[in-house]
C-alpha positions as CSV (number, residue, x, y, z in Angstrom):
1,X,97.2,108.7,102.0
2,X,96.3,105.5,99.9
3,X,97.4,102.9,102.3
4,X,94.7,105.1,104.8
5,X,92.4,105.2,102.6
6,X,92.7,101.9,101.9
7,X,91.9,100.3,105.2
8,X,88.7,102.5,105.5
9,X,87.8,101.3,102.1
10,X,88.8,97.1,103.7
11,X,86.9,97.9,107.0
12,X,83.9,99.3,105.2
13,X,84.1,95.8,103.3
14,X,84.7,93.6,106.2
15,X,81.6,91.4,106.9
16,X,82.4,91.5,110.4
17,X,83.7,95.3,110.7
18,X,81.7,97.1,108.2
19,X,78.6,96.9,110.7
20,X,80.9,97.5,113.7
21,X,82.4,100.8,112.7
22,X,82.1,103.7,110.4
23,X,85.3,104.4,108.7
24,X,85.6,108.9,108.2
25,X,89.1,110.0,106.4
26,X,89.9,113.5,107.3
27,X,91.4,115.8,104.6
28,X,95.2,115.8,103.5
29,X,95.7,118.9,105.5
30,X,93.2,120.0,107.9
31,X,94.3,123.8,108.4
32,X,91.0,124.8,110.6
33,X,91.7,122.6,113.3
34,X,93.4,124.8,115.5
35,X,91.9,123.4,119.0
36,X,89.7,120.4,120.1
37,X,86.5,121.6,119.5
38,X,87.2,122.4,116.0
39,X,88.8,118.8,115.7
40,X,86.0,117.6,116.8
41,X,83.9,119.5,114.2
42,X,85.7,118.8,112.1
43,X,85.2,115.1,112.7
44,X,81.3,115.6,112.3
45,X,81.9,117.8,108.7
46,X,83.8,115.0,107.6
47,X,81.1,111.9,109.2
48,X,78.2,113.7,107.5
49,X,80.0,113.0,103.8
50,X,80.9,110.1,104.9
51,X,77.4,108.5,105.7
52,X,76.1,111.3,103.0
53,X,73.6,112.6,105.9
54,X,73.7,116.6,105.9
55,X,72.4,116.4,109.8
56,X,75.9,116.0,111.6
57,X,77.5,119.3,108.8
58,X,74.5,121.2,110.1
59,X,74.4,120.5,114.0
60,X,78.3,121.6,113.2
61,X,77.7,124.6,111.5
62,X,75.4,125.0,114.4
63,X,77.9,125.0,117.2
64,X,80.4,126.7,115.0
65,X,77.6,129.7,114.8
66,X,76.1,129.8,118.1
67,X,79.4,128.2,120.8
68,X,81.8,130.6,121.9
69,X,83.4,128.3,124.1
70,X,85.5,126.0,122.5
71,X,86.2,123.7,125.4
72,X,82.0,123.3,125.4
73,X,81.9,123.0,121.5
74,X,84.0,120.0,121.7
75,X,82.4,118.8,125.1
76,X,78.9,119.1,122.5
77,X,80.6,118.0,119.8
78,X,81.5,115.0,120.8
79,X,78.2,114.0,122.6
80,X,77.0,114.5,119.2
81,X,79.3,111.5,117.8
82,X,78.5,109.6,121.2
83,X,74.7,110.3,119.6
84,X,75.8,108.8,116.2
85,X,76.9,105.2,118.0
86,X,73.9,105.1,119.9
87,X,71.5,105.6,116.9
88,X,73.3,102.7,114.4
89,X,75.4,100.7,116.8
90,X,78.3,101.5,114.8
91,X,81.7,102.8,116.0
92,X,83.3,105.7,114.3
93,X,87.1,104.9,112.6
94,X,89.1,108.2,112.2
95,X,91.4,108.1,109.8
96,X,93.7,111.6,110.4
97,X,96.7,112.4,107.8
98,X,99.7,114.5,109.2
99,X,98.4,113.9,112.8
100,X,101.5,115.9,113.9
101,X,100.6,119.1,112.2
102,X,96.9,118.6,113.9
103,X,98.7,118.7,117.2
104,X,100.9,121.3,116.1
105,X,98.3,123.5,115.4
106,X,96.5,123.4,118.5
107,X,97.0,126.7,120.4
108,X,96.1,125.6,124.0
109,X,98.8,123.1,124.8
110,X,95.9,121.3,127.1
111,X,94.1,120.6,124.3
112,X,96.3,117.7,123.6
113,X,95.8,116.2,126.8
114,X,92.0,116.8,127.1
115,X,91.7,114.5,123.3
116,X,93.7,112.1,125.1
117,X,91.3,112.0,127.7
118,X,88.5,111.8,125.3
119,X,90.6,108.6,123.4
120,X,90.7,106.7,126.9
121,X,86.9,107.7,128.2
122,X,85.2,107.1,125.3
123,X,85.3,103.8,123.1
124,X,82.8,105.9,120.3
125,X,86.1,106.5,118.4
126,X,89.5,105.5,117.3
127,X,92.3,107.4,115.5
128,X,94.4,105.9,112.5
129,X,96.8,108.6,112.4
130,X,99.9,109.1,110.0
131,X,102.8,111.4,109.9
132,X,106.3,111.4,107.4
133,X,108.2,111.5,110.9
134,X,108.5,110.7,114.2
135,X,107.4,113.4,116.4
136,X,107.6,115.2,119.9
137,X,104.1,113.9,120.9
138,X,105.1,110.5,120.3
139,X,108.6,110.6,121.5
140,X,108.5,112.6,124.5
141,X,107.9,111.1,127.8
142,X,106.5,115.0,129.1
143,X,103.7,114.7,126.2
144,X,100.3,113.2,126.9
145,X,100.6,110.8,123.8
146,X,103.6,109.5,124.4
147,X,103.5,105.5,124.5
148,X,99.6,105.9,123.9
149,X,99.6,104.9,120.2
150,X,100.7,101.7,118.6
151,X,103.1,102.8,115.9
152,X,104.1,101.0,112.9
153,X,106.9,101.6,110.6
154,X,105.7,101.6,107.6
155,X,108.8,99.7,105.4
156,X,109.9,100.4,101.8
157,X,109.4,98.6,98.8
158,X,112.4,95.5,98.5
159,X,113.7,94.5,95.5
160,X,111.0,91.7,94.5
161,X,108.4,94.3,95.4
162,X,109.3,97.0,93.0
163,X,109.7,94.3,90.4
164,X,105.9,93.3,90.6
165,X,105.3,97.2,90.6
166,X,107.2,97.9,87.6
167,X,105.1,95.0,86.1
168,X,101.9,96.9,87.0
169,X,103.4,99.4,86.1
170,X,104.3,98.4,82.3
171,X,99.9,97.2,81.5
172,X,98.5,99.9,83.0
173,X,100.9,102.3,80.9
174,X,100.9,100.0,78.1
175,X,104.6,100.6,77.7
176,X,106.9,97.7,77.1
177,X,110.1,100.0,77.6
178,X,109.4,99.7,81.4
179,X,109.2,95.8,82.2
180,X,111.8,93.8,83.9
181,X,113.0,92.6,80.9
182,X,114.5,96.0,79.9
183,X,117.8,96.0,82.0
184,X,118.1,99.9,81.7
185,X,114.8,100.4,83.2
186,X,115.3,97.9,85.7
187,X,118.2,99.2,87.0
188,X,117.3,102.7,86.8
189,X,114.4,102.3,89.0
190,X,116.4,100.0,91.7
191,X,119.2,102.4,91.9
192,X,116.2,105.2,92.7
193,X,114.9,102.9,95.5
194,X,118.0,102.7,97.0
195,X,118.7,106.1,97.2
196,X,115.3,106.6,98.2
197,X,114.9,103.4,100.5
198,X,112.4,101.6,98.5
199,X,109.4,105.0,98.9
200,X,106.8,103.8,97.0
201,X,105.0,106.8,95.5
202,X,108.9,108.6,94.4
203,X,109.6,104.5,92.8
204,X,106.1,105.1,91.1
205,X,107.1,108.8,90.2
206,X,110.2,107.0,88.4
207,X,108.2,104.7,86.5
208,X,107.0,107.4,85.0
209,X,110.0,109.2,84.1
210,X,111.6,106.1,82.5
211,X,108.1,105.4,80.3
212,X,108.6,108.9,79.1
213,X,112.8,108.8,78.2
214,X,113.4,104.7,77.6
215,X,117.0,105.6,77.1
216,X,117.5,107.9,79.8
217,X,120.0,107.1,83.1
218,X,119.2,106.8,87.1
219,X,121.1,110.5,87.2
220,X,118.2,111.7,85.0
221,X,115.9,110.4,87.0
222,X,117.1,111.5,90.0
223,X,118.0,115.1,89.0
224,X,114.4,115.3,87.8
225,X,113.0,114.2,91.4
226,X,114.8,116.1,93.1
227,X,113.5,119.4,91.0
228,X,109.7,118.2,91.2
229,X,109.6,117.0,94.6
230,X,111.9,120.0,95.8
231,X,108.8,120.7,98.7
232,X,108.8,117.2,99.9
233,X,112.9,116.2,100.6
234,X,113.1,120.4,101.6
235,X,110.3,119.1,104.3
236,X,112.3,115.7,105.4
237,X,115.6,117.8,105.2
238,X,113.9,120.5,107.8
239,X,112.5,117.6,110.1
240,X,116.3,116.9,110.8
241,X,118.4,117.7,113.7
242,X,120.6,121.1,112.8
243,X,124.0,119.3,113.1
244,X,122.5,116.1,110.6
245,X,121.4,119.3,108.2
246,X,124.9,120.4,108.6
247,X,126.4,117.2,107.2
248,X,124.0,117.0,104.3
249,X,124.9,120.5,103.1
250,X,128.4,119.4,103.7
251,X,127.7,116.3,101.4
252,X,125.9,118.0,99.4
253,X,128.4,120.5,98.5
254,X,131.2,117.7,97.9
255,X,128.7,115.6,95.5
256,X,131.5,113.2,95.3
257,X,131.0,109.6,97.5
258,X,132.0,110.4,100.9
259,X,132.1,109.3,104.4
């Protein structure tokens, strides 16, 4: 979410982008978008708080109201975004969070490919999607998006890095207990991003937990994690295959160091 929010915020900066395109972040979760013409609508909800112009919420209330079709609606829809580049020039940048629950959701399985067809048609609009995990629609040659993105990796923190955010870390809590210069903190918080693999936001939630117990250990930390982000490792535990969920239970329920 920040690092997406982030490049709409760099683009809208840009001397030579801002005036090119017209960055529009979706919500975190975008439950109503169950077909195309509702993603589309939903694009046009979230374009009228973007440019704070009530027009494009009310010409999508509009078709909400009045289109029983929903393969018109999003055929209106997006001549209505198609409208928006013509009046200012400016392209629109979509920025869409957990873009493989959006395709999840979609009912009619040729909804998928008709967005597709939309992407490749019509230059009026890119996607900046994100996801926690690789995906079907991605990965599988039989889906319409498969090789259609360009997909980045997104790394975890190294060493060095989490250093300079513990720094942060220490001012903007104003709390000298975390700092690199306190070993235990130090190597409380590198211990968590190697379990973790450097995740920013869970090294950030540690930063946290050591400002509040200064004499605390990693196992603390971790135990604590692990019971206040129970909905988040339960989701990246269910996104595995059902033999690699076998092993971690299996690990799991040895606790010891094992192969």
């Amino acid at each position: 979410t920040t690092l997406g929010r982030r490049i709409l915020i760099e683009v809208a900066r840009d001397p030579d982008l801002g005036p090119r395109w017209q960055p529009v972040g979706f919500a975190e979760e975008s439950y109503r978008v169950t077909s195309l013409g509702k993603f589309w609508l939903e694009t046009l909800s979230h374009l009228s708080h973007a440019t704070n112009d009530p027009k494009w919420q009310d010409r999508a209330d509009d078709l909400r109201r009045n289109e029983p079709s929903d393969e018109r609606m999003a055929a209106r829809a997006r001549d209505l975004l198609t409208e928006f580049r013509q009046e200012g020039g400016r392209r629109l940048l979509l920025f869409v969070e957990n873009i493989d629950e959006i395709f999840g959701q979609m009912g009619d399985k040729q909804d998928i490919a008709r967005l597709r067809a939309d992407l490749q048609s019509h230059d009026d609009f890119m996607i900046i999607g994100t996801a926690v995990t690789r995906f079907a629609h991605i990965d599988d040659y039989g889906k319409p998006f498969y090789q259609f993105f360009r997909i980045l990796n997104v790394r975890g923190l190294n060493q060095a890095e989490t250093l300079k955010l513990v720094d942060f870390l220490a001012k903007k809590l104003e709390c000298p207990a975390l700092s690199r210069d306190q070993l235990n903190a130090v190597g409380r918080i590198s211990a968590i991003r190697t379990i973790t693999g450097g995740n920013p936001r869970l090294l950030h939630l540690t930063a946290r937990l050591v400002a509040q117990s200064p004499t605390g250990t990693a196992m603390d930390d971790l135990e604590r994690l692990i019971d206040e982000q129970t909905p988040y490792f339960k989701l990246k535990v269910d996104a595995l295959p059902g033999q690699q969920r076998e092993i971690v239970q299996a690990l799991a329920g040895l606790w010891e160091p094992a192969s």
